[in-house]
C-alpha positions in Angstrom: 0.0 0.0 0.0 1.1 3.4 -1.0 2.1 5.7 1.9 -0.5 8.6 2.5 0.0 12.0 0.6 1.8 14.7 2.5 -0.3 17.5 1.7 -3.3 15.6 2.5 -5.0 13.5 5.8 -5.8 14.3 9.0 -5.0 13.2 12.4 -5.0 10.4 13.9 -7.7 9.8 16.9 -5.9 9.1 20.0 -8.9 7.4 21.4 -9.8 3.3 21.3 -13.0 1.3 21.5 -12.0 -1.9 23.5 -13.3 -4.6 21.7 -16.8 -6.6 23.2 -15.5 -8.7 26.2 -19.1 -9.2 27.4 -19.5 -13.2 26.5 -16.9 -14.4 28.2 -16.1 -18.1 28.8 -18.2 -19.2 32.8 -16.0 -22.7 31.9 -12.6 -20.6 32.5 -13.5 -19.3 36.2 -12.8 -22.9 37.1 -9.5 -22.3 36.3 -9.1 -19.7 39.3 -7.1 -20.5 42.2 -9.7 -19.3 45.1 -9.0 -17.6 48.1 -10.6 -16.0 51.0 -13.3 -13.8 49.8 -14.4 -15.5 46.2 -17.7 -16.1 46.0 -18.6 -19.9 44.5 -21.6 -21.8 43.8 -21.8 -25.5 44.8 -23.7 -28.1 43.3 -24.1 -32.1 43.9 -25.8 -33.9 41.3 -28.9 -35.7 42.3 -29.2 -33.2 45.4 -30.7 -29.8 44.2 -31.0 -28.7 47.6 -27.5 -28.7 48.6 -27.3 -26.0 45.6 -26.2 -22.8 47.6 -23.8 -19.8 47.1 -20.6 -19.6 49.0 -18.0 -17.7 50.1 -14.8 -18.3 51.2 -13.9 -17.6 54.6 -11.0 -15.8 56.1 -9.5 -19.1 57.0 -9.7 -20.4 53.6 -12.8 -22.3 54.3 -16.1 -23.1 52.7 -19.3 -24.1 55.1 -20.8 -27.4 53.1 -24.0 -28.7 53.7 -23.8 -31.8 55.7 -19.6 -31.8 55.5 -19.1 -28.8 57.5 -16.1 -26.8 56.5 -13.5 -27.6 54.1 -10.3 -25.8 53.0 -10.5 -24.9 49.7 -8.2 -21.7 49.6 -5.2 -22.4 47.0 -7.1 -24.8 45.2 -8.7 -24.1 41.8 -12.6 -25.0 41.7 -11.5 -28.4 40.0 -9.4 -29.5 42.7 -12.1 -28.0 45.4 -14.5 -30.4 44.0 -13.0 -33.2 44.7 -12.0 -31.9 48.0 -16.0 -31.1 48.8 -16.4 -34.8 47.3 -13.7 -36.0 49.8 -15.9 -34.7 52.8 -19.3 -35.5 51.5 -17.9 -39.4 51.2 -16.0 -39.6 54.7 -18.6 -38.2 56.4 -20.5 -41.1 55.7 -23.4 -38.7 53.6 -22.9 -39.9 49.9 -21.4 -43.5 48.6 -20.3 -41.6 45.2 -20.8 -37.5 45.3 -20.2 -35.5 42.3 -19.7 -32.2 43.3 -19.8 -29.0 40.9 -17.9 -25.7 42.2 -18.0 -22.9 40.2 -16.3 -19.2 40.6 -18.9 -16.8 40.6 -17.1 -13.5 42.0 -13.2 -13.3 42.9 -12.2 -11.2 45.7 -8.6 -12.6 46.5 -6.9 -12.4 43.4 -6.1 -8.2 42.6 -3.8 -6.8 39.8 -2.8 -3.1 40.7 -2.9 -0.4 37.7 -0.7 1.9 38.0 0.4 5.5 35.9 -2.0 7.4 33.5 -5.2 6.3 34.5 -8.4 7.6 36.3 -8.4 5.8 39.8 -5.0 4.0 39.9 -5.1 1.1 42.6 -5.7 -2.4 43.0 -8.6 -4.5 41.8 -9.8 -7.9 42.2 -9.7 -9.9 38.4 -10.8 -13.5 37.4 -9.5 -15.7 34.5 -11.8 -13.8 32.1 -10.6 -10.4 33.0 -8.6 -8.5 29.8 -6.6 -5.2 30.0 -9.8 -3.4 29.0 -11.6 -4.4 31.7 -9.0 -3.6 34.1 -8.7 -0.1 32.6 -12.7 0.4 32.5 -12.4 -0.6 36.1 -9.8 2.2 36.9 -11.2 4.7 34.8 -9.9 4.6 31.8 -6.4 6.2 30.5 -6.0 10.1 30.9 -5.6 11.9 27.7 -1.5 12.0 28.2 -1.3 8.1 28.5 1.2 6.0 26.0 -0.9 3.9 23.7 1.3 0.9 25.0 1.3 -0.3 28.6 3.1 -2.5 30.3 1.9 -5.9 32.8 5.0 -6.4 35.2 5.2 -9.7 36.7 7.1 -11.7 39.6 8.4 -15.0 38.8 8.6 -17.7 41.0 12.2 -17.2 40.9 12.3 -13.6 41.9 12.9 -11.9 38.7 9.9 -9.3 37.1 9.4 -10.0 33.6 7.2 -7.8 31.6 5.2 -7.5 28.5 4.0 -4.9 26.3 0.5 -4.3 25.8 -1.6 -2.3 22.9 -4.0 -0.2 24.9 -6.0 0.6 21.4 -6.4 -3.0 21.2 -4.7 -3.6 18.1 -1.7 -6.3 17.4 0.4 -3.9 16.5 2.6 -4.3 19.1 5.5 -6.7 19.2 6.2 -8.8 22.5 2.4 -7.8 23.2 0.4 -10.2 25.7 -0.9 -13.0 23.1 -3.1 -15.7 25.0 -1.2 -14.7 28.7 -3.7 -14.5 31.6 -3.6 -11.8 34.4 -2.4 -13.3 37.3 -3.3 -12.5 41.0 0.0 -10.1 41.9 0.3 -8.4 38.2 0.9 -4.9 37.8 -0.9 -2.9 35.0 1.5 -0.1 34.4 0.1 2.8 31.7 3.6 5.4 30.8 2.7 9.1 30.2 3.0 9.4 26.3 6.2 10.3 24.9 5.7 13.1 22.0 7.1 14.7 18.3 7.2 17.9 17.7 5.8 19.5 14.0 6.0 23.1 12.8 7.1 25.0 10.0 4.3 24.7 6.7 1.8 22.0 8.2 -1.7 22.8 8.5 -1.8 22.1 12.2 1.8 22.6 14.1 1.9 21.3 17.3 3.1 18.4 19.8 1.5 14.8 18.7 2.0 11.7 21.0 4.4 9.2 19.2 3.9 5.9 18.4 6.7 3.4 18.2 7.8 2.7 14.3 6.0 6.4 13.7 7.6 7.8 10.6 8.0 11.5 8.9 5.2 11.2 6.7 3.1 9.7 9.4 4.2 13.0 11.8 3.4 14.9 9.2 -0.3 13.8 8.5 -1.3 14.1 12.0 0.2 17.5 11.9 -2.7 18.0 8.7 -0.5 17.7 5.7 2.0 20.1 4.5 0.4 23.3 3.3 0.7 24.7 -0.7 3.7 26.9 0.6 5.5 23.8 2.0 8.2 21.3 -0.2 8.0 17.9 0.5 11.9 17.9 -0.2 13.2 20.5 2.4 12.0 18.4 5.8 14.4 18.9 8.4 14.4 17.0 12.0 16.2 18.0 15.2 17.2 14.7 16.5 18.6 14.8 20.8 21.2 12.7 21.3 22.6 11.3 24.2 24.6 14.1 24.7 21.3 16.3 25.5 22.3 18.4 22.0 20.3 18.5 19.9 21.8 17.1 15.8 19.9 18.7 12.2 19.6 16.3 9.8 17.8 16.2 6.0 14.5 13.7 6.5 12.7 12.0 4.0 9.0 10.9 4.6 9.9 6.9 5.8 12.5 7.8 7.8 11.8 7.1 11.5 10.7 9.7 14.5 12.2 9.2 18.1 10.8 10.4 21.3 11.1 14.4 21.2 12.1 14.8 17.8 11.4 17.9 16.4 10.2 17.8 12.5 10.2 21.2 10.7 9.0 21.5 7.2 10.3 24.5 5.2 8.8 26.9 2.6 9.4 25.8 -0.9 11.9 27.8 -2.8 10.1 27.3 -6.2 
């Protein structure tokens, strides 16, 4: 595909519409490890009026009928079914139980969002929960958010690996979460945006939020195009190096924009 014309476009909406994450697999909360606070339903097949809601107790405990309390807590609903089972059968109630636990709300298991975002804290997920629904939760990135965030994690071994994530909810992003649940511990971390600079003949000069891989031409059309009394050949960008000074160099619309570069476009002398 042809790159956009540099005296035409407009800008490019900073805003995202998370994608529908209302239908969301019930089979996958069983997949939770539970803890005190989770809320589960219990079932026994055959027995519909041992059918009752449940939480867990500070102790890690569940109250079931008949089998009094069992410790569930570390346990994900699988295992605490046979658990429940266990109980039911050495209590002397049922010959063969078969016992149905399911995750209904998680209390125990919290991911803290951190940076750019509405009400930053810490908030209780599930297996279902995505980065949207974390970010609805804490109300949404401000307007000076990065469009990528990061999920910081704790190893079992000590060591905090982390992965990006594209907050428009596009794959654009490389090393992005693909398939990875949250976890109970997770850190949602949302950067204040990092920015280019565009003046000179554009329609609309002023600061822009960068994307990574953002190029000239790409600069340029969020800046509104280059005006009639602009060249497309006389682009100039102020690159800062390590040094903190600041290097001129001749651009050309694919080249790439860093963090804080400053792109001027220059009358035509035609």
């Amino acid at each position: 595909m042809a790159p956009p014309a540099l005296h035409a476009g407009s800008a490019r909406p900073t805003t995202f519409t998370p994608p529908d994450t209302s239908a969301r697999p019930s089979e996958d909360n069983r997949l939770a490890i539970l803890g005190p606070g989770d809320s589960v339903t219990l079932k026994v097949f055959g027995q519909p009026d041992m059918t009752s809601t449940i939480y867990v107790g500070d102790d890690g405990t569940i109250h079931v009928p008949l089998a009094g309390s069992v410790r569930i807590a570390g346990s994900t609903a699988v295992q605490a079914e046979r658990l429940v089972e266990r109980a039911l059968k050495d209590g002397g109630y049922f010959v063969d139980p078969h016992v149905t636990l399911t995750l209904e709300q998680s209390r125990s298991e919290r991911v803290a969002v951190l940076g750019d975002v509405g009400h930053p804290g810490s908030y209780p997920i599930d297996p279902t929960t995505t980065i949207f629904d974390l970010l609805a939760d804490a109300g949404g990135a401000t307007p000076n958010a990065a469009d990528v965030g990061y999920v910081r994690r704790r190893m079992p071994d000590g060591q905090v690996e982390r992965y990006a994530v594209d907050l428009r909810g596009t794959p654009a992003v490389s090393n992005r979460l693909p398939e990875r649940r949250l976890e109970g511990g997770d850190e949602l971390f949302v950067p204040d945006a990092q920015h280019v600079y565009v003046y000179g003949q554009v329609k609309t000069p002023n600061m822009y939020k960068w994307d990574p891989g953002m190029t000239v031409i790409q600069a340029i059309v969020m800046a509104g195009g280059i005006t009639e009394r602009g060249s497309e050949r006389r682009i100039q960008v102020k690159h800062l190096g390590n040094d903190g000074r600041y290097v001129l160099r001749h651009a050309r619309g694919n080249d790439p924009v860093e963090p804080n570069d400053v792109i001027e476009v220059k009358e035509s002398i035609f």
